[in-house]
N, C-alpha and C positions, 0 to 999 in steps of 0.2 A: 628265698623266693623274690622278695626284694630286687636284690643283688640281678636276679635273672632278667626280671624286668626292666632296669635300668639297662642294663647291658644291651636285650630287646628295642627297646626306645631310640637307644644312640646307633641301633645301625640303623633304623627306620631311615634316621633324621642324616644319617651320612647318603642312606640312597637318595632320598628328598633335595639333597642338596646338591649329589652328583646328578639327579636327574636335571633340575634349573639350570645347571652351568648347561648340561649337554641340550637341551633347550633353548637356553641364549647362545648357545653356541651356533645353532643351526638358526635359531632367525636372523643371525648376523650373517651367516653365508648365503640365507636366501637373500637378503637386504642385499651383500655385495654383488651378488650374481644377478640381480632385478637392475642395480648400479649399472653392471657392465653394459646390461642389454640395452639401457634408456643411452647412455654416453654414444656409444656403437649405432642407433639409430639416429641421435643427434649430428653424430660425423656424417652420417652418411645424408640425414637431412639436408645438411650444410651445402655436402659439396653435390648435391642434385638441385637444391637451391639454385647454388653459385653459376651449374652450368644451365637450367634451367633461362634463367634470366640474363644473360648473357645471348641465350641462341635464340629465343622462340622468335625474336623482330626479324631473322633470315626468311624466316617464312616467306615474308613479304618482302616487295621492293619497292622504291618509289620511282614512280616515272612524270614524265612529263606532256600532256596535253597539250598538242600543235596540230595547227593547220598545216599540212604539209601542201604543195602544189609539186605533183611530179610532171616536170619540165621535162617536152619532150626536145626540145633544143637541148639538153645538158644529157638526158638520156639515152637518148634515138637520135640524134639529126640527120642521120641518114631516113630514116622508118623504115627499116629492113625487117624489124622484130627479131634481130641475133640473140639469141642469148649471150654465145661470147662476147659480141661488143657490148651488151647491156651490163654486162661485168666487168667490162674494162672502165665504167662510167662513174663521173665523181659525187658520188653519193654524198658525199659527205657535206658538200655546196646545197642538196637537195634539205640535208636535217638542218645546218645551220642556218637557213633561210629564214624561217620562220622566226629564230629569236631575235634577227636581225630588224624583222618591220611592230616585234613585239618592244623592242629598245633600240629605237630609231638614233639615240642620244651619244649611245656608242660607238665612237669613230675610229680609235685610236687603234691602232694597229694590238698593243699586247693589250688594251681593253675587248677586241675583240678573240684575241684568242682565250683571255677568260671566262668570256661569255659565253664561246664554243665549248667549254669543258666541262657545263654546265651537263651535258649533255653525254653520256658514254661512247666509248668510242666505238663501239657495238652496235649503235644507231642507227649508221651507213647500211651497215650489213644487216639491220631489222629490214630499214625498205628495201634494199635488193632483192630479198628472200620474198616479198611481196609481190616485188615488178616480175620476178622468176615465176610466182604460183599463179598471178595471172597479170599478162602483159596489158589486158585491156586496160588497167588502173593510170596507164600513158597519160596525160594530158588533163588528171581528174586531180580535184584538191579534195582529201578526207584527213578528217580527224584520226591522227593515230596516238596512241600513248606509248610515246620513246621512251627508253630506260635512260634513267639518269646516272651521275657519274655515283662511284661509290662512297665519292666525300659531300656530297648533295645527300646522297641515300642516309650516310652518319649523320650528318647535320638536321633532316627531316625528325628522322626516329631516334634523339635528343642523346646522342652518344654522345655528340662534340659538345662541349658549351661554348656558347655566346658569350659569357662575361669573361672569358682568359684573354688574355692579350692575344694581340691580332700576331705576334710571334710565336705564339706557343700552340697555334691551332694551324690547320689546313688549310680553312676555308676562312679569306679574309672579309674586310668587313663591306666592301663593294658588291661580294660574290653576295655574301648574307641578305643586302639590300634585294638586287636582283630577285632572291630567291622567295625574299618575303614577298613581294609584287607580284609574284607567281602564284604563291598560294593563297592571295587576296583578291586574284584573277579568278580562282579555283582548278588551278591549271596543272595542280602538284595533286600529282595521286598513289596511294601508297595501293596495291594489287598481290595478289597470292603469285607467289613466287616460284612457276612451273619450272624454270631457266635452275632452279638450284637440284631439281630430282631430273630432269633430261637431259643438259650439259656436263660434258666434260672438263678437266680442270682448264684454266686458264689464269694465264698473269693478273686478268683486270677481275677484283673481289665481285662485280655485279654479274661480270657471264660464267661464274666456275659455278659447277654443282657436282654433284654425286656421282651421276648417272654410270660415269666412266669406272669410277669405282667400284659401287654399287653391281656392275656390271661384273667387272676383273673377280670379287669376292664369289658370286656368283659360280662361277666357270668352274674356281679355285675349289669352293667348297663341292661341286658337283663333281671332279676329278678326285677331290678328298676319299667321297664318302662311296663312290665308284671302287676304288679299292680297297679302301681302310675296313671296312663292313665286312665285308666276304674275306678276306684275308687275317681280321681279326678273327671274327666266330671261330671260322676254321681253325686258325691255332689254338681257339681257346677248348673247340670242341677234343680236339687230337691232345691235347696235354690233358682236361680232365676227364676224358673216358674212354679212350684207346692206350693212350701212353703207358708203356711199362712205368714203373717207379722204381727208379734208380737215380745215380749220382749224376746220370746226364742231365734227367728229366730236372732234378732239383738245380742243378747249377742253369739250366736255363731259366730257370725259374727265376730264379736268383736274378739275375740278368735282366729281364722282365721288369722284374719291381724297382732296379737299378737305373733302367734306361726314362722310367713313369718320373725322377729325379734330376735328369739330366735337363742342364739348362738348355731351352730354345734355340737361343743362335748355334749352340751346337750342331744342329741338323743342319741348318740354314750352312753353316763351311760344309758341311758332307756333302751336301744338296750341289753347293758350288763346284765340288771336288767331283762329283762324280756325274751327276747330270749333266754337266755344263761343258766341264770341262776335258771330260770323260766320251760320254755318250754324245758330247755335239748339240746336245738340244738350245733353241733358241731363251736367250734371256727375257726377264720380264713379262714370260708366257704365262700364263692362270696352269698350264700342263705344268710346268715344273713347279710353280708355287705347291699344286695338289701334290706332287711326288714327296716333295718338303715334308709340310703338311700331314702325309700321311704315315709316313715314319715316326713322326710327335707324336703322332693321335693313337698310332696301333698301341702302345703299353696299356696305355687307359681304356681302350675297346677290351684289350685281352685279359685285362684285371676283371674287371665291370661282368665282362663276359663267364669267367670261370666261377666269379661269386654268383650269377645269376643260376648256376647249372647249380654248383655246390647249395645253392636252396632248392633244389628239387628235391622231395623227402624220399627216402629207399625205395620205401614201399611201393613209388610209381616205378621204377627199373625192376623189381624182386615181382610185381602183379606182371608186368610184360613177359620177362623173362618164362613165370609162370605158363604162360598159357601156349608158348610153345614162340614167340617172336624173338628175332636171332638181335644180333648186338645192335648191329646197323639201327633196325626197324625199331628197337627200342628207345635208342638216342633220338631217331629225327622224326620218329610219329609219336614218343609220347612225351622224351624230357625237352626238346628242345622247342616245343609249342610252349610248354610252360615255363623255360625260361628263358623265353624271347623280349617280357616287354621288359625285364630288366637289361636284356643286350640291348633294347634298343634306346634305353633310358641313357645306357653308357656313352651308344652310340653320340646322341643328340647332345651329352654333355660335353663328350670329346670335341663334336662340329662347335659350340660354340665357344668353348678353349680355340678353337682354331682359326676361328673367325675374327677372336679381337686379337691374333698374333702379328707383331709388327718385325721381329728383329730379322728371326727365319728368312722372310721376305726381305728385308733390306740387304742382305749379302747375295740373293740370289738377282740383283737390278730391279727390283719393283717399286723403288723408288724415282723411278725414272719420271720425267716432267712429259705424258702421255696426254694430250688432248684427247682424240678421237676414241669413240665408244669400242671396246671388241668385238668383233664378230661370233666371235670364237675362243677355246680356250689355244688356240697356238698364237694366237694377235697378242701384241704387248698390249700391256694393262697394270693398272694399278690395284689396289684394294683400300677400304674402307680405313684400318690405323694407320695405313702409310697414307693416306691424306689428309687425316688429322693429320700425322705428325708434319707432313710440308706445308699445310696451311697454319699450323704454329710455329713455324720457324718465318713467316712471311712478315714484313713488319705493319703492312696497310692493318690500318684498324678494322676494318670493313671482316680481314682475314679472321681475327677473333670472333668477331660471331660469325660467318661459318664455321670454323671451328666447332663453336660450343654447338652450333644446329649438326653436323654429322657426330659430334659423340653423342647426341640426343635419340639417334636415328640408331646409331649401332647398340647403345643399349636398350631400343627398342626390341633391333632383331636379336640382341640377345637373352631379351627378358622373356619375348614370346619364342626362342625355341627350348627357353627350361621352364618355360610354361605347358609348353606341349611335354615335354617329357615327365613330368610330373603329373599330366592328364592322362598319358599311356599309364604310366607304374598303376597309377589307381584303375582305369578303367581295366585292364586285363590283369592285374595282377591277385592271385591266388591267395587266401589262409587255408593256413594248413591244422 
C-alpha cells in the first residue's frame, strides 16, 4: 500500500514539474513574441521619426518681403497693354530692385549677383503672373512676399549651420550677414507652402511639388482600378462557381498563385514589350502605367476575391437554389452581395500595393523629368514613388526634405486607403 502511494506521489510530482517547464516555456514565447512586437514598433518608430523630421519644414517656405515698384518704363513703354510684350519684359530688374535700394552698399558686380540670389529664380515669373491677372498693378508699388532661393529657405529653417566653415556650407558668410539684416528688418517670412501640393516638378528645390505627380498617380490608379475590378471579380466569380474542376481549372489556378509571386518590374518589361512597343501606345502615359498596374494588381483581386466567395456559408447557395432561383440569380443576388466587402477590401489592398509601385513605372518612361500637370490619362506624367525616387537622387539639400514631405504624403494616401478598407470589411461584413 505503501509502495502504491509512493509510486502515486512521484507521478503527481513528474506532471507538477512537466507542467512548470511547459509554463515557463510559454511565458518565455509569450515574453519573446511581446519582444518582437515592441523591436518591430520601435523600427518602425524610427524610421517615421527619421522621415517625419526631416519633411514637415517643406510644408512651409520662406520668402521675402519687398516693396516692389512695377515700372511701367521696364514693363510697358510702349502702354499697349500686350500681353505678349509684357512677357517679353525683364522681370527679373523688376524683383532685384528692391534689394538693391534695401543694400545700397553693394556695388560690386559678383556682390550683386549674390545679392540677386537671395531671391529665387521664380521671382520674375511670381510678378509676371500678377501683371498677367491684372494689368492695372502698371505703375503701382505693393508689398509682395517673393519666394526665396532654396539655400536661403535651408538656411532660415536651420538645416545649414552657421558654425562650419564658410567652405563646407552653400551660403557664405556675406550672404548670412545680408540675410540676418532681413530678418531684423522683419522682412524674412516663413508661409504655408501651396507651390509644393499645385506645382509640378522642377530643377529649382523651392518651385517643385507634387501636384504633377499627385496628378499622374491619379489617372494611373483610376485606369488601374477601371479594369483590374471587373476583370478580377469576373475571374474570380467564373473559377469558383461556374468552372468545372478539372486539371485546367487547377493549373490556372496554380498560375494565379504563381503570378501574386512574380517580381514587379517583371510586368513593367511585358508592359514595355507589349504596350509600347507592340500596340504603339504613347510613353509616360498614366493609360499604360494603369495597363502595367493592372496585370500586378489582378493575382491579388482574384485571390482576395475567390476567398471572399469561398466564405460565403452553403447554406446561402443550398436556401437559393431551394426556392426555385437558377445558378446565375443565386451567385449575383445572394453570394456575391455578401462577399463583396471582402472583394473590395482586396480591391483597395491591391490599389494601394499599386500606388507605392516604382519599378513597373520606370521601364515603361515614367521617370521622365515632366513639368506640366496632366490633363489627362494619355498626357505624360509622372507618379508619386518615381518622384521620391528623382528627388533622392538630386543632390540640392533643399531636395531631401521634399523628399522626406512626399513620402509623408504617400503614406498618408496609403494609410487612409487601408484605413478605408478595414472600415468596409467591418461595416458590411457578415458572422456567420
Amino acid at each position: 500500500m505503501t509502495d502504491q502511494k509512493d509510486r502515486h506521489k512521484r507521478t503527481i510530482d513528474i506532471v507538477n514539474a512537466s507542467l512548470k517547464r511547459r509554463y515557463a516555456r510559454e511565458r518565455r514565447f509569450k515574453a519573446m513574441g511581446l519582444g518582437a512586437v515592441i523591436l518591430g514598433l520601435l523600427f518602425v518608430s524610427a524610421l517615421f521619426f527619421d522621415i517625419f523630421s526631416k519633411g514637415y519644414t517643406a510644408f512651409v517656405q520662406t520668402h521675402i518681403e519687398l516693396e516692389v515698384y512695377f515700372d511701367p518704363a521696364v514693363i510697358d513703354p510702349d502702354g499697349k497693354r500686350d500681353l505678349e510684350e509684357i512677357s517679353r519684359a525683364d522681370f527679373r530688374k523688376i524683383a532685384r530692385a528692391p534689394l538693391v535700394k534695401l543694400f545700397p552698399e553693394v556695388t560690386g558686380r559678383r556682390d550683386k549677383l549674390a545679392l540677386y540670389s537671395i531671391l529665387s529664380s521664380g521671382a520674375p515669373y511670381q510678378l509676371l503672373n500678377m501683371v498677367k491677372d491684372d494689368v492695372a498693378v502698371i505703375g503701382q508699388t505693393l508689398t509682395i512676399d517673393l519666394i526665396a532661393d532654396d539655400d536661403v529657405d535651408m538656411l532660415v529653417k536651420g538645416h545649414i549651420d552657421r558654425h562650419l566653415p564658410a567652405a563646407d556650407r552653400r551660403v557664405n558668410d556675406t550672404m548670412i550677414d545680408w540675410i540676418d539684416r532681413l530678418e531684423q528688418l522683419g522682412l524674412v517670412k516663413k508661409k504655408f507652402n501651396t507651390r509644393f501640393f499645385t506645382n509640378g516638378d522642377s530643377r529649382e528645390p523651392e518651385l517643385a511639388g507634387i501636384g504633377g505627380a499627385a496628378a499622374g498617380s491619379f489617372y494611373t490608379l483610376l485606369v488601374t482600378l477601371a479594369l483590374s475590378f471587373p476583370i478580377g471579380v469576373g475571374a474570380a466569380l467564373y473559377l469558383e462557381e461556374f468552372a468545372p474542376k478539372n486539371r485546367w481549372t487547377d493549373l490556372i489556378e496554380v498560375n494565379i498563385n504563381n503570378l501574386a509571386a512574380v517580381p514587379s518590374i517583371v510586368f513593367g518589361l511585358l508592359g514595355l514589350a507589349m504596350f509600347i512597343n507592340l500596340f504603339g501606345l504613347p510613353r509616360s502615359a498614366p493609360l499604360v502605367g494603369g495597363l502595367v498596374l493592372t496585370l500586378m494588381t489582378l493575382p491579388t483581386i482574384i485571390i482576395a476575391s475567390r476567398a471572399a466567395l469561398k466564405s460565403v456559408p452553403p447554406s446561402i447557395r443550398e436556401a437559393a437554389l431551394g426556392v426555385g432561383a437558377s445558378k446565375m440569380q443565386t451567385v449575383f443576388h445572394h453570394v456575391l452581395p455578401l462577399a463583396m466587402p471582402g472583394m473590395l477590401t482586396g480591391t483597395i489592398i491591391g490599389m494601394a500595393q499599386a500606388l507605392g509601385e516604382t519599378a513597373p513605372l520606370l521601364m515603361i518612361g515614367m521617370v521622365a523629368f515632366i513639368v506640366d500637370i496632366p490633363g489627362g490619362p494619355l498626357d505624360p506624367s509622372t507618379v508619386l514613388p518615381v518622384q521620391v525616387y528623382l528627388w533622392a537622387d538630386s543632390p540640392e539639400r533643399a531636395f531631401v526634405e521634399r523628399t522626406s514631405a512626399a513620402i509623408i504624403m504617400l503614406l498618408l494616401f496609403l494609410i487612409a486607403m487601408n484605413t478605408f478598407a478595414v472600415i468596409m470589411r467591418r461595416r458590411f461584413e457578415r458572422r456567420w
